[in-house]
C-alpha positions as a Markdown table, in Angstrom:
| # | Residue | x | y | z |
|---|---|---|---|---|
| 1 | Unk | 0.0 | 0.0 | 0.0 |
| 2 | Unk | 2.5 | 2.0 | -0.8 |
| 3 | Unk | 1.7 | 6.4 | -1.1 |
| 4 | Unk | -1.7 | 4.9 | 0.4 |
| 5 | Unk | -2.8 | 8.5 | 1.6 |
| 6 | Unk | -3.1 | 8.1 | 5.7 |
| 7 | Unk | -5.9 | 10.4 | 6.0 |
| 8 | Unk | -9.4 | 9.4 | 4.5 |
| 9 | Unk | -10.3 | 10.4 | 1.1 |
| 10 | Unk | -13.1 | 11.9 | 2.9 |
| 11 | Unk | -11.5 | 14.0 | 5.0 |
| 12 | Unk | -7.9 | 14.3 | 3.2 |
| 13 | Unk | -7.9 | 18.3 | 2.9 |
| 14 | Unk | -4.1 | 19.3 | 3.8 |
| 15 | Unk | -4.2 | 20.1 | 7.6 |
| 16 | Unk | -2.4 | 23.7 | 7.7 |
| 17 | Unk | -0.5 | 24.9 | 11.5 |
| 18 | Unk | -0.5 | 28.7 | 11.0 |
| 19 | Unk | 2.5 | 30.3 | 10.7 |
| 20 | Unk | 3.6 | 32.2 | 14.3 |
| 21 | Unk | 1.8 | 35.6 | 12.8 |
| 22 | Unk | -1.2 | 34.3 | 11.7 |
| 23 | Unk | -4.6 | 34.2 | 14.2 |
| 24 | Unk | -6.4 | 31.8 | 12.6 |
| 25 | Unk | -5.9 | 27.8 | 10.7 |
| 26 | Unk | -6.6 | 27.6 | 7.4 |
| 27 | Unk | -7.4 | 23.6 | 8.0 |
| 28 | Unk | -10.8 | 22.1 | 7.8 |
| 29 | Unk | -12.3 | 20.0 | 10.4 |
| 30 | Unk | -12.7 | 16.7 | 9.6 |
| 31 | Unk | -16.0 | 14.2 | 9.5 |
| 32 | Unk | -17.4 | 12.6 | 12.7 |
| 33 | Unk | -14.0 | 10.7 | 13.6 |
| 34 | Unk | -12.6 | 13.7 | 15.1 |
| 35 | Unk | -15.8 | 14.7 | 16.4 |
| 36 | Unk | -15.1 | 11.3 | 19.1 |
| 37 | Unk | -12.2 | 12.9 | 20.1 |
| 38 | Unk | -11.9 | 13.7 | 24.5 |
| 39 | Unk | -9.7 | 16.1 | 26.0 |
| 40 | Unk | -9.2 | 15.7 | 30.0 |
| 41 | Unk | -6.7 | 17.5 | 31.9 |
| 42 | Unk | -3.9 | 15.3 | 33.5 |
| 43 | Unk | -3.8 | 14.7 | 37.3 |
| 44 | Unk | -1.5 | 16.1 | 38.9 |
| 45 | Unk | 2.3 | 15.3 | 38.6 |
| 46 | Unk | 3.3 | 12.5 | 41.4 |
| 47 | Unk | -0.3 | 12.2 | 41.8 |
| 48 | Unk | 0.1 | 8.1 | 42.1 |
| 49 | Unk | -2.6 | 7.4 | 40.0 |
| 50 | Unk | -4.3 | 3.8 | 40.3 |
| 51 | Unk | -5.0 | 1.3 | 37.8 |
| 52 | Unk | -8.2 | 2.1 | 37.2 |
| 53 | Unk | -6.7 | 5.6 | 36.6 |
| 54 | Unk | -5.3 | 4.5 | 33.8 |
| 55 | Unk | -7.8 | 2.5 | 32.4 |
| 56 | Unk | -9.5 | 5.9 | 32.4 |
| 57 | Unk | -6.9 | 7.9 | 30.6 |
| 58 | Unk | -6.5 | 5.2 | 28.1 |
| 59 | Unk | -10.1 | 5.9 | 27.4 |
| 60 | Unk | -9.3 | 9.4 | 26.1 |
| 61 | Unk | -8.4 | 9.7 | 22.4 |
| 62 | Unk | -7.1 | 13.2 | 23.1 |
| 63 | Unk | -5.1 | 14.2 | 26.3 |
| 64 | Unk | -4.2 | 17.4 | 27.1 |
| 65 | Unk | -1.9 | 20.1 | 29.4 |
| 66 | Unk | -2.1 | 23.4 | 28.9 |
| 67 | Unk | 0.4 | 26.5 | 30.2 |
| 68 | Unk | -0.7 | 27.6 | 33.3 |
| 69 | Unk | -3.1 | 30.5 | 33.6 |
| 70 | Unk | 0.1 | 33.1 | 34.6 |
| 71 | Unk | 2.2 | 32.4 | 32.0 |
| 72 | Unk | 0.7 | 33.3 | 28.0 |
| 73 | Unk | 1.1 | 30.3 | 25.8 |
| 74 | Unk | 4.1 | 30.2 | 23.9 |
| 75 | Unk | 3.3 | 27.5 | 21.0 |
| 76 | Unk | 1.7 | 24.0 | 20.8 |
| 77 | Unk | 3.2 | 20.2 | 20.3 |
| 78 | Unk | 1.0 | 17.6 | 19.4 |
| 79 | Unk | 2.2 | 14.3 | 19.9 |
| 80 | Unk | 1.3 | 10.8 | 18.2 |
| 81 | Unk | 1.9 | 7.7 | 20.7 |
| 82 | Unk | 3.9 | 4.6 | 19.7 |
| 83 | Unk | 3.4 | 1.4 | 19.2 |
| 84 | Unk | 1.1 | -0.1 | 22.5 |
| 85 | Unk | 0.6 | 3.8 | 24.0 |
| 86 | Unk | -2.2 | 5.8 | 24.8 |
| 87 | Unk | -2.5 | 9.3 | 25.5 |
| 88 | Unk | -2.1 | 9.4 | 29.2 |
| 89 | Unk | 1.4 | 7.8 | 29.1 |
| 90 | Unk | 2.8 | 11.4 | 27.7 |
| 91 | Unk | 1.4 | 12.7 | 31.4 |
| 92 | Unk | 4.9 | 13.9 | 32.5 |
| 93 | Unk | 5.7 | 15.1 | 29.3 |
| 94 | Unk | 3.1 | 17.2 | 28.6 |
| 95 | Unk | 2.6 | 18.9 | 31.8 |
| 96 | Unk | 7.1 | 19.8 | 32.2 |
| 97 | Unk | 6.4 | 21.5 | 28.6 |
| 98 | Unk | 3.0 | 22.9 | 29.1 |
| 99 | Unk | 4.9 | 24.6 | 32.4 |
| 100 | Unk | 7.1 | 26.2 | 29.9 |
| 101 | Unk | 4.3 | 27.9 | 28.4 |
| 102 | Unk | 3.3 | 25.5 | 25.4 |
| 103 | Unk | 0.1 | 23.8 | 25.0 |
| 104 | Unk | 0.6 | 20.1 | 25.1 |
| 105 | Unk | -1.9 | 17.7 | 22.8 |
| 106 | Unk | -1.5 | 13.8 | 23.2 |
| 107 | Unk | -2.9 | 11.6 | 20.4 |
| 108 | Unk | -3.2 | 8.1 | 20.1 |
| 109 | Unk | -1.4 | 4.7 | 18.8 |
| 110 | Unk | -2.1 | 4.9 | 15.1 |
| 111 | Unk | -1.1 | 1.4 | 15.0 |
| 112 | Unk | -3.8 | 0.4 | 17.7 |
| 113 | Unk | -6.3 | -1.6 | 15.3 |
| 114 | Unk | -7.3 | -1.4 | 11.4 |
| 115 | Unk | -8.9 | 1.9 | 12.2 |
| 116 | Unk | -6.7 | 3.8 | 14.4 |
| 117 | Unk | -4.4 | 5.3 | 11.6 |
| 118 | Unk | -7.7 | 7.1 | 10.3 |
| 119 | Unk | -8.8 | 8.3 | 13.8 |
| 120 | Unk | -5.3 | 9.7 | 14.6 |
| 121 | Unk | -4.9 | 11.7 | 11.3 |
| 122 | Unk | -9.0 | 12.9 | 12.4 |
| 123 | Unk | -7.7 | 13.7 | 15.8 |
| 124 | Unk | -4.3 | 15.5 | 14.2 |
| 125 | Unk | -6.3 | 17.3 | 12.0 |
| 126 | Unk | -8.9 | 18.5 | 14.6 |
| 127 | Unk | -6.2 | 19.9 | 16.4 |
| 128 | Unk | -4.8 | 21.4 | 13.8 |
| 129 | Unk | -8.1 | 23.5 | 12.8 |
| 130 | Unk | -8.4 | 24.6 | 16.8 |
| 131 | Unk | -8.1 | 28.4 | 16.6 |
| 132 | Unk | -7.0 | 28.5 | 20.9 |
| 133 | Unk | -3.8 | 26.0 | 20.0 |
| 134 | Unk | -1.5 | 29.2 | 19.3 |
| 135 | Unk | 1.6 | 28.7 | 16.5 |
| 136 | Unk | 3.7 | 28.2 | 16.1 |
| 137 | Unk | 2.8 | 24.4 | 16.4 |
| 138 | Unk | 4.6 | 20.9 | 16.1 |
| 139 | Unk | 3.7 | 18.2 | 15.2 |
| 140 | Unk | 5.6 | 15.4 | 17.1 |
| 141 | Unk | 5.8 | 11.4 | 17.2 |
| 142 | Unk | 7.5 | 8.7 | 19.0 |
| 143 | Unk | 7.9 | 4.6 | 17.4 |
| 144 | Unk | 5.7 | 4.8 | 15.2 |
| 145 | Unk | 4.0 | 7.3 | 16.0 |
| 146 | Unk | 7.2 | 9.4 | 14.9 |
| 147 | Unk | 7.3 | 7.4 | 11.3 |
| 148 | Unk | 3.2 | 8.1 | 11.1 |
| 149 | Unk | 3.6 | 11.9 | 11.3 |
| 150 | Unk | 7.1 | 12.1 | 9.0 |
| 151 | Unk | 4.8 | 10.1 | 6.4 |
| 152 | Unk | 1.7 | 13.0 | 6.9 |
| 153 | Unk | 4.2 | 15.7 | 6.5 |
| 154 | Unk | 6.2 | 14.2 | 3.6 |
| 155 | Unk | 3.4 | 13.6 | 1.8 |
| 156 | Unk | 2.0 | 17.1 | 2.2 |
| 157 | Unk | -1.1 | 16.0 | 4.3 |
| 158 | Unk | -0.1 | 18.2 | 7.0 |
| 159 | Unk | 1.8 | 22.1 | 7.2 |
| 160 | Unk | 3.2 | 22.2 | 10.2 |
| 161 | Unk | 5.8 | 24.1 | 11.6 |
| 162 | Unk | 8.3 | 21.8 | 12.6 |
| 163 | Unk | 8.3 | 18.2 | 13.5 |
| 164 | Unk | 9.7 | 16.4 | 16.4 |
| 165 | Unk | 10.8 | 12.8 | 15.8 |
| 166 | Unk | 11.5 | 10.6 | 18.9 |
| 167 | Unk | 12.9 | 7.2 | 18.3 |
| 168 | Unk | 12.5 | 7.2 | 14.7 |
| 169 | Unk | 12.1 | 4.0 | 13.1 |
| 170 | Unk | 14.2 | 2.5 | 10.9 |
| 171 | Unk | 13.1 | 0.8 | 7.4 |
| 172 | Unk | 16.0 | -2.3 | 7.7 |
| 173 | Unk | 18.7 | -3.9 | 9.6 |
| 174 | Unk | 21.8 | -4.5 | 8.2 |
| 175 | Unk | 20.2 | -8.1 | 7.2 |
| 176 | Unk | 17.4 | -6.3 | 5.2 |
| 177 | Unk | 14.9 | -7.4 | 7.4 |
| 178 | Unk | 12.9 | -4.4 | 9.8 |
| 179 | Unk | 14.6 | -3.8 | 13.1 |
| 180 | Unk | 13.1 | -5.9 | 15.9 |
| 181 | Unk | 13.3 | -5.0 | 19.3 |
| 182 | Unk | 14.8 | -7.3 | 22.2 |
| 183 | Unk | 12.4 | -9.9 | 23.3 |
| 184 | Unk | 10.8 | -10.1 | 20.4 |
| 185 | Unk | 8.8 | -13.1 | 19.5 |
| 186 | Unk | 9.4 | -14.3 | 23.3 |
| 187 | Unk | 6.3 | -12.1 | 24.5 |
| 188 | Unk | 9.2 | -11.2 | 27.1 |
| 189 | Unk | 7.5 | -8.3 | 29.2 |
| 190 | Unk | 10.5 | -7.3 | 30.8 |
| 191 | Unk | 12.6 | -7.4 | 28.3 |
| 192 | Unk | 10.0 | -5.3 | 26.2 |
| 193 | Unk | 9.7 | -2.5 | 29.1 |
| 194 | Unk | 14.0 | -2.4 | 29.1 |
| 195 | Unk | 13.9 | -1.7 | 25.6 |
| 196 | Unk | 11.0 | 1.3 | 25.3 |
| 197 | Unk | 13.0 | 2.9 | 29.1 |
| 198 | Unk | 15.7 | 3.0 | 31.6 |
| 199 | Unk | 13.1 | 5.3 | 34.0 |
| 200 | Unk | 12.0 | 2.9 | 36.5 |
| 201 | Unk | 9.0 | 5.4 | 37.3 |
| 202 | Unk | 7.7 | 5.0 | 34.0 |
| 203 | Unk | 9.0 | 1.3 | 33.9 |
| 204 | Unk | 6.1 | 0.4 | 37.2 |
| 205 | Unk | 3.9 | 3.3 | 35.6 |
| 206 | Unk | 3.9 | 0.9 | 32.1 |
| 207 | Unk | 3.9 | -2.3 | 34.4 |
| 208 | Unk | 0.5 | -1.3 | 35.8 |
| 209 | Unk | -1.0 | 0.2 | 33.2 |
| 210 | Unk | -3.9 | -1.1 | 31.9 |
| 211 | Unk | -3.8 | 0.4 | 28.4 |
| 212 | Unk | -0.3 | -0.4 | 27.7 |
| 213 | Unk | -0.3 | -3.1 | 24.8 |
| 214 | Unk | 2.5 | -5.4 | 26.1 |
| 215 | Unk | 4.2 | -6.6 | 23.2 |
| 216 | Unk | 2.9 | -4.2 | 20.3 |
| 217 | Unk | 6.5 | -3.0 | 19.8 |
| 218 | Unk | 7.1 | -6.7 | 18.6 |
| 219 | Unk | 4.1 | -5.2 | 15.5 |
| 220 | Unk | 6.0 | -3.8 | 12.5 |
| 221 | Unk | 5.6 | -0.2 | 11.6 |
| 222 | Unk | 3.7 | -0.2 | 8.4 |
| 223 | Unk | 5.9 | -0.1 | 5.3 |
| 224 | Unk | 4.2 | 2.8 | 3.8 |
| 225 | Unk | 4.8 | 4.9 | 6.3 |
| 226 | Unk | 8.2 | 4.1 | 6.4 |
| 227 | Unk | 8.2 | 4.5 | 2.8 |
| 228 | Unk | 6.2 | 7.5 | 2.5 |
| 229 | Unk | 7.9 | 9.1 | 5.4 |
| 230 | Unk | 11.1 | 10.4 | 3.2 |
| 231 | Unk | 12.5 | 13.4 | 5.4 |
| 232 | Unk | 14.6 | 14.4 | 2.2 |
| 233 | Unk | 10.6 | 15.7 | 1.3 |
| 234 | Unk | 10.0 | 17.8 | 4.9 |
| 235 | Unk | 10.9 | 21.3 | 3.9 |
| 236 | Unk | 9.5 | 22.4 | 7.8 |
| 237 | Unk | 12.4 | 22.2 | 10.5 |
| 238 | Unk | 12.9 | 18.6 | 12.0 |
| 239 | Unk | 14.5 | 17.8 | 15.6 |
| 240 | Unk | 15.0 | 14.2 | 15.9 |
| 241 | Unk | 15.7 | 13.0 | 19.6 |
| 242 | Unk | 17.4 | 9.1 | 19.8 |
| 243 | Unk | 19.1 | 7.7 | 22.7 |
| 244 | Unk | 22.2 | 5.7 | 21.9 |
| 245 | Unk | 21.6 | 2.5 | 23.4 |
| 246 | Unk | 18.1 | 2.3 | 21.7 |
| 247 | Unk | 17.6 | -1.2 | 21.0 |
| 248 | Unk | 14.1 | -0.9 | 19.2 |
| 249 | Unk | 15.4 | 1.5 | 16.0 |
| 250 | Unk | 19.6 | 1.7 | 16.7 |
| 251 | Unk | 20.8 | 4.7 | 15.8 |
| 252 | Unk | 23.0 | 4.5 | 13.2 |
| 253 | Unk | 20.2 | 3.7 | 10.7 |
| 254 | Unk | 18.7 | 6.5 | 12.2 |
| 255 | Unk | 21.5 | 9.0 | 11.4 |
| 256 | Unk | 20.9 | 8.0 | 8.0 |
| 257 | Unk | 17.0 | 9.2 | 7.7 |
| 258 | Unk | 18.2 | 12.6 | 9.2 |
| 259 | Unk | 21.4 | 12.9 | 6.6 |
| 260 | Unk | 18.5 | 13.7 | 3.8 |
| 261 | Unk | 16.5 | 15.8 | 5.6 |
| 262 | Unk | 17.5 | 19.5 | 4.5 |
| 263 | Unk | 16.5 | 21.0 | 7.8 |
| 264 | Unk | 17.3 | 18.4 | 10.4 |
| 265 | Unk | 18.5 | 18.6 | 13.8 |
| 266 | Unk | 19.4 | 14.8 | 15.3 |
| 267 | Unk | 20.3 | 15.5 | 19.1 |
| 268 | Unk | 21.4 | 12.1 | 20.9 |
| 269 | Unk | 21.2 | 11.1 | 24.0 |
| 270 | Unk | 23.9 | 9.0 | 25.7 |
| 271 | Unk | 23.3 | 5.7 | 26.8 |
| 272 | Unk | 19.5 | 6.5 | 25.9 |
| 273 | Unk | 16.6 | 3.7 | 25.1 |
| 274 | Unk | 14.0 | 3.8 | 23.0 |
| 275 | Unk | 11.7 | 6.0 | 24.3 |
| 276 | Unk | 13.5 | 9.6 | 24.8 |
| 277 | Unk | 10.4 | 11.4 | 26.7 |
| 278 | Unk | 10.2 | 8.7 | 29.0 |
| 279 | Unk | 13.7 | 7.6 | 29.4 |
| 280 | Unk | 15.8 | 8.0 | 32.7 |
| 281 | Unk | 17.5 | 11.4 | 30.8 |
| 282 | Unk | 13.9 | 13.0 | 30.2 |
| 283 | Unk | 14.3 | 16.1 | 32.1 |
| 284 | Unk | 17.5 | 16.8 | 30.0 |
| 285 | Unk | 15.0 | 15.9 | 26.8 |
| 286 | Unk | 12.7 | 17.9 | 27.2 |
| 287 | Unk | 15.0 | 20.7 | 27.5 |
| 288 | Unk | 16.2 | 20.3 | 24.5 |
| 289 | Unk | 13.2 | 20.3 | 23.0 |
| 290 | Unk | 12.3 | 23.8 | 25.3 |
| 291 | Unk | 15.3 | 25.0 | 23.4 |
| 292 | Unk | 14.1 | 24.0 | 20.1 |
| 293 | Unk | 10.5 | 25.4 | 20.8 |
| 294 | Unk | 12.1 | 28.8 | 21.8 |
| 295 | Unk | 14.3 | 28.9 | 18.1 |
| 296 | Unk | 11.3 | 28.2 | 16.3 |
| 297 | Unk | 9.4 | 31.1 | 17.8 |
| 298 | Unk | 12.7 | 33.3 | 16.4 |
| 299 | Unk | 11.8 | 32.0 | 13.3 |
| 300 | Unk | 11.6 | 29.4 | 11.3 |
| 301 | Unk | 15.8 | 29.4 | 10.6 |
| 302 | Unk | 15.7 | 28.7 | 14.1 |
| 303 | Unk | 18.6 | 31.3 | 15.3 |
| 304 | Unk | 21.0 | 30.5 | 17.8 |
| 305 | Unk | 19.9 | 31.5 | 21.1 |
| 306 | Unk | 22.4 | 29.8 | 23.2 |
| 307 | Unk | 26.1 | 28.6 | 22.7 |
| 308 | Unk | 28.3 | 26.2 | 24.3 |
| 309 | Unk | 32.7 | 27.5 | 24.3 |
């Protein structure tokens, strides 16, 4: 199914983020799947959620943080889950960034069942049309998730201002075959929760998680989106955050999606897994991506605003 488009024909009008000047998106809001889509604030941090807490978040198709009411929003990421993620698990994420002043959206798995890549680009593009998400806006993924939006913007189903690519994956292995992660056809929990963090918070927060999919990153990332997903096509600016140890999509394949991308930025993390938001190093991730944010509201050239000598 290769250059399938991932939006419906139905609702496949290009999904435009306005520029930082602009007032007002230019997208269209698409049919009744986005019209399904929740927002629900997130607890509070080191709130200890329960269980049931989660099944409850997982319920949501649409989480979101926003900056809080003393500090005037700065911008807005959208992020698309990975493989066996919902929402809710991009709780600490969203609410250190949303502190920062930018409005935090959380998507879901668009590799959840036959229909999920359809309600994800409804949900995307929903967001995209919502005139109180201020630009300039970016549209970010991690697993799959990261491979689903570089195929929308590649293929010039969304404008966005930038993406942000965490744990991109990777088309092959050196055999030719597509990467698999460790534990892979051994339905190995453990091994599967190693892979995706280092963090043991979010390792027990995973563990007793309801709406985690255990073993959905052992499901290969469609081949179109891989396909589709050429960055050497993304003229919008592109961080790409991948930890070094990352088991799921190593990162020398990695470096090679990025080397054709004419407006890439690949920051690594040292000794980091697969999942760079959620990893033992996220505090030092996300600032990164703060940094990024604050270049991208410079401009889109993203001028220097700090150095290291």
């Amino acid at each position: 199914m290769t250059s399938t488009p991932l939006i419906p024909s139905t609702t496949a009008t290009t999904l435009t983020a306005t520029t930082p000047t602009a007032t007002t998106p230019t997208a269209t809001t698409p049919t009744a799947a986005a019209a399904t889509a929740t927002r629900s604030t997130s607890a509070p941090a080191g709130s200890g959620a329960t269980g049931s807490d989660h099944a409850d978040t997982a319920l949501a198709t649409v989480r979101a943080w926003d900056n809080p009411p003393q500090v005037a929003a700065r911008g807005t990421v959208i992020v698309v889950a990975g493989r066996g993620e919902h929402p809710g698990v991009y709780e600490r994420f969203g609410t250190r960034i949303a502190a920062d002043g930018y409005r935090v959206r959380a998507v879901g798995d668009p590799t959840r069942d036959d229909n999920a890549a359809i309600t994800v680009a409804a949900d995307v593009s929903s967001l995209l049309a919502d005139p109180d998400l201020p630009a300039p806006r970016v549209l970010a993924g991690s697993d799959a998730g990261a491979a689903f939006v570089a195929a929308l913007a590649a293929t010039g189903q969304v404008q966005v201002d930038a993406l942000l690519l965490v744990g991109l994956p990777t088309a092959t292995d050196e055999h030719g075959q597509q990467d698999e992660p460790a534990g892979a056809g051994e339905q190995d929990w453990t091994a599967e929760l190693a892979a995706r963090t280092a963090c043991p918070t979010h390792q027990a927060r995973l563990d007793a998680d309801p709406g985690v999919r255990r073993g959905a990153l052992e499901r290969p990332v469609p081949a179109a989106w891989l396909t589709d997903g050429d960055l050497a096509a993304v003229s919008a600016p592109i961080l790409g955050l991948h930890g070094t140890a990352d088991l799921v999509s190593p990162l020398r394949q990695a470096r090679a999606r990025y080397a054709s991308a004419p407006r890439a930025e690949l920051v690594t993390i040292d000794g980091g897994r697969h999942d760079a938001l959620n990893d033992a190093t996220h505090r030092s991730a996300a600032a990164a991506i703060v940094l990024f944010l604050e270049r991208l509201r410079l401009g889109a050239d993203l001028p220097t605003i700090a150095r290291w000598v």
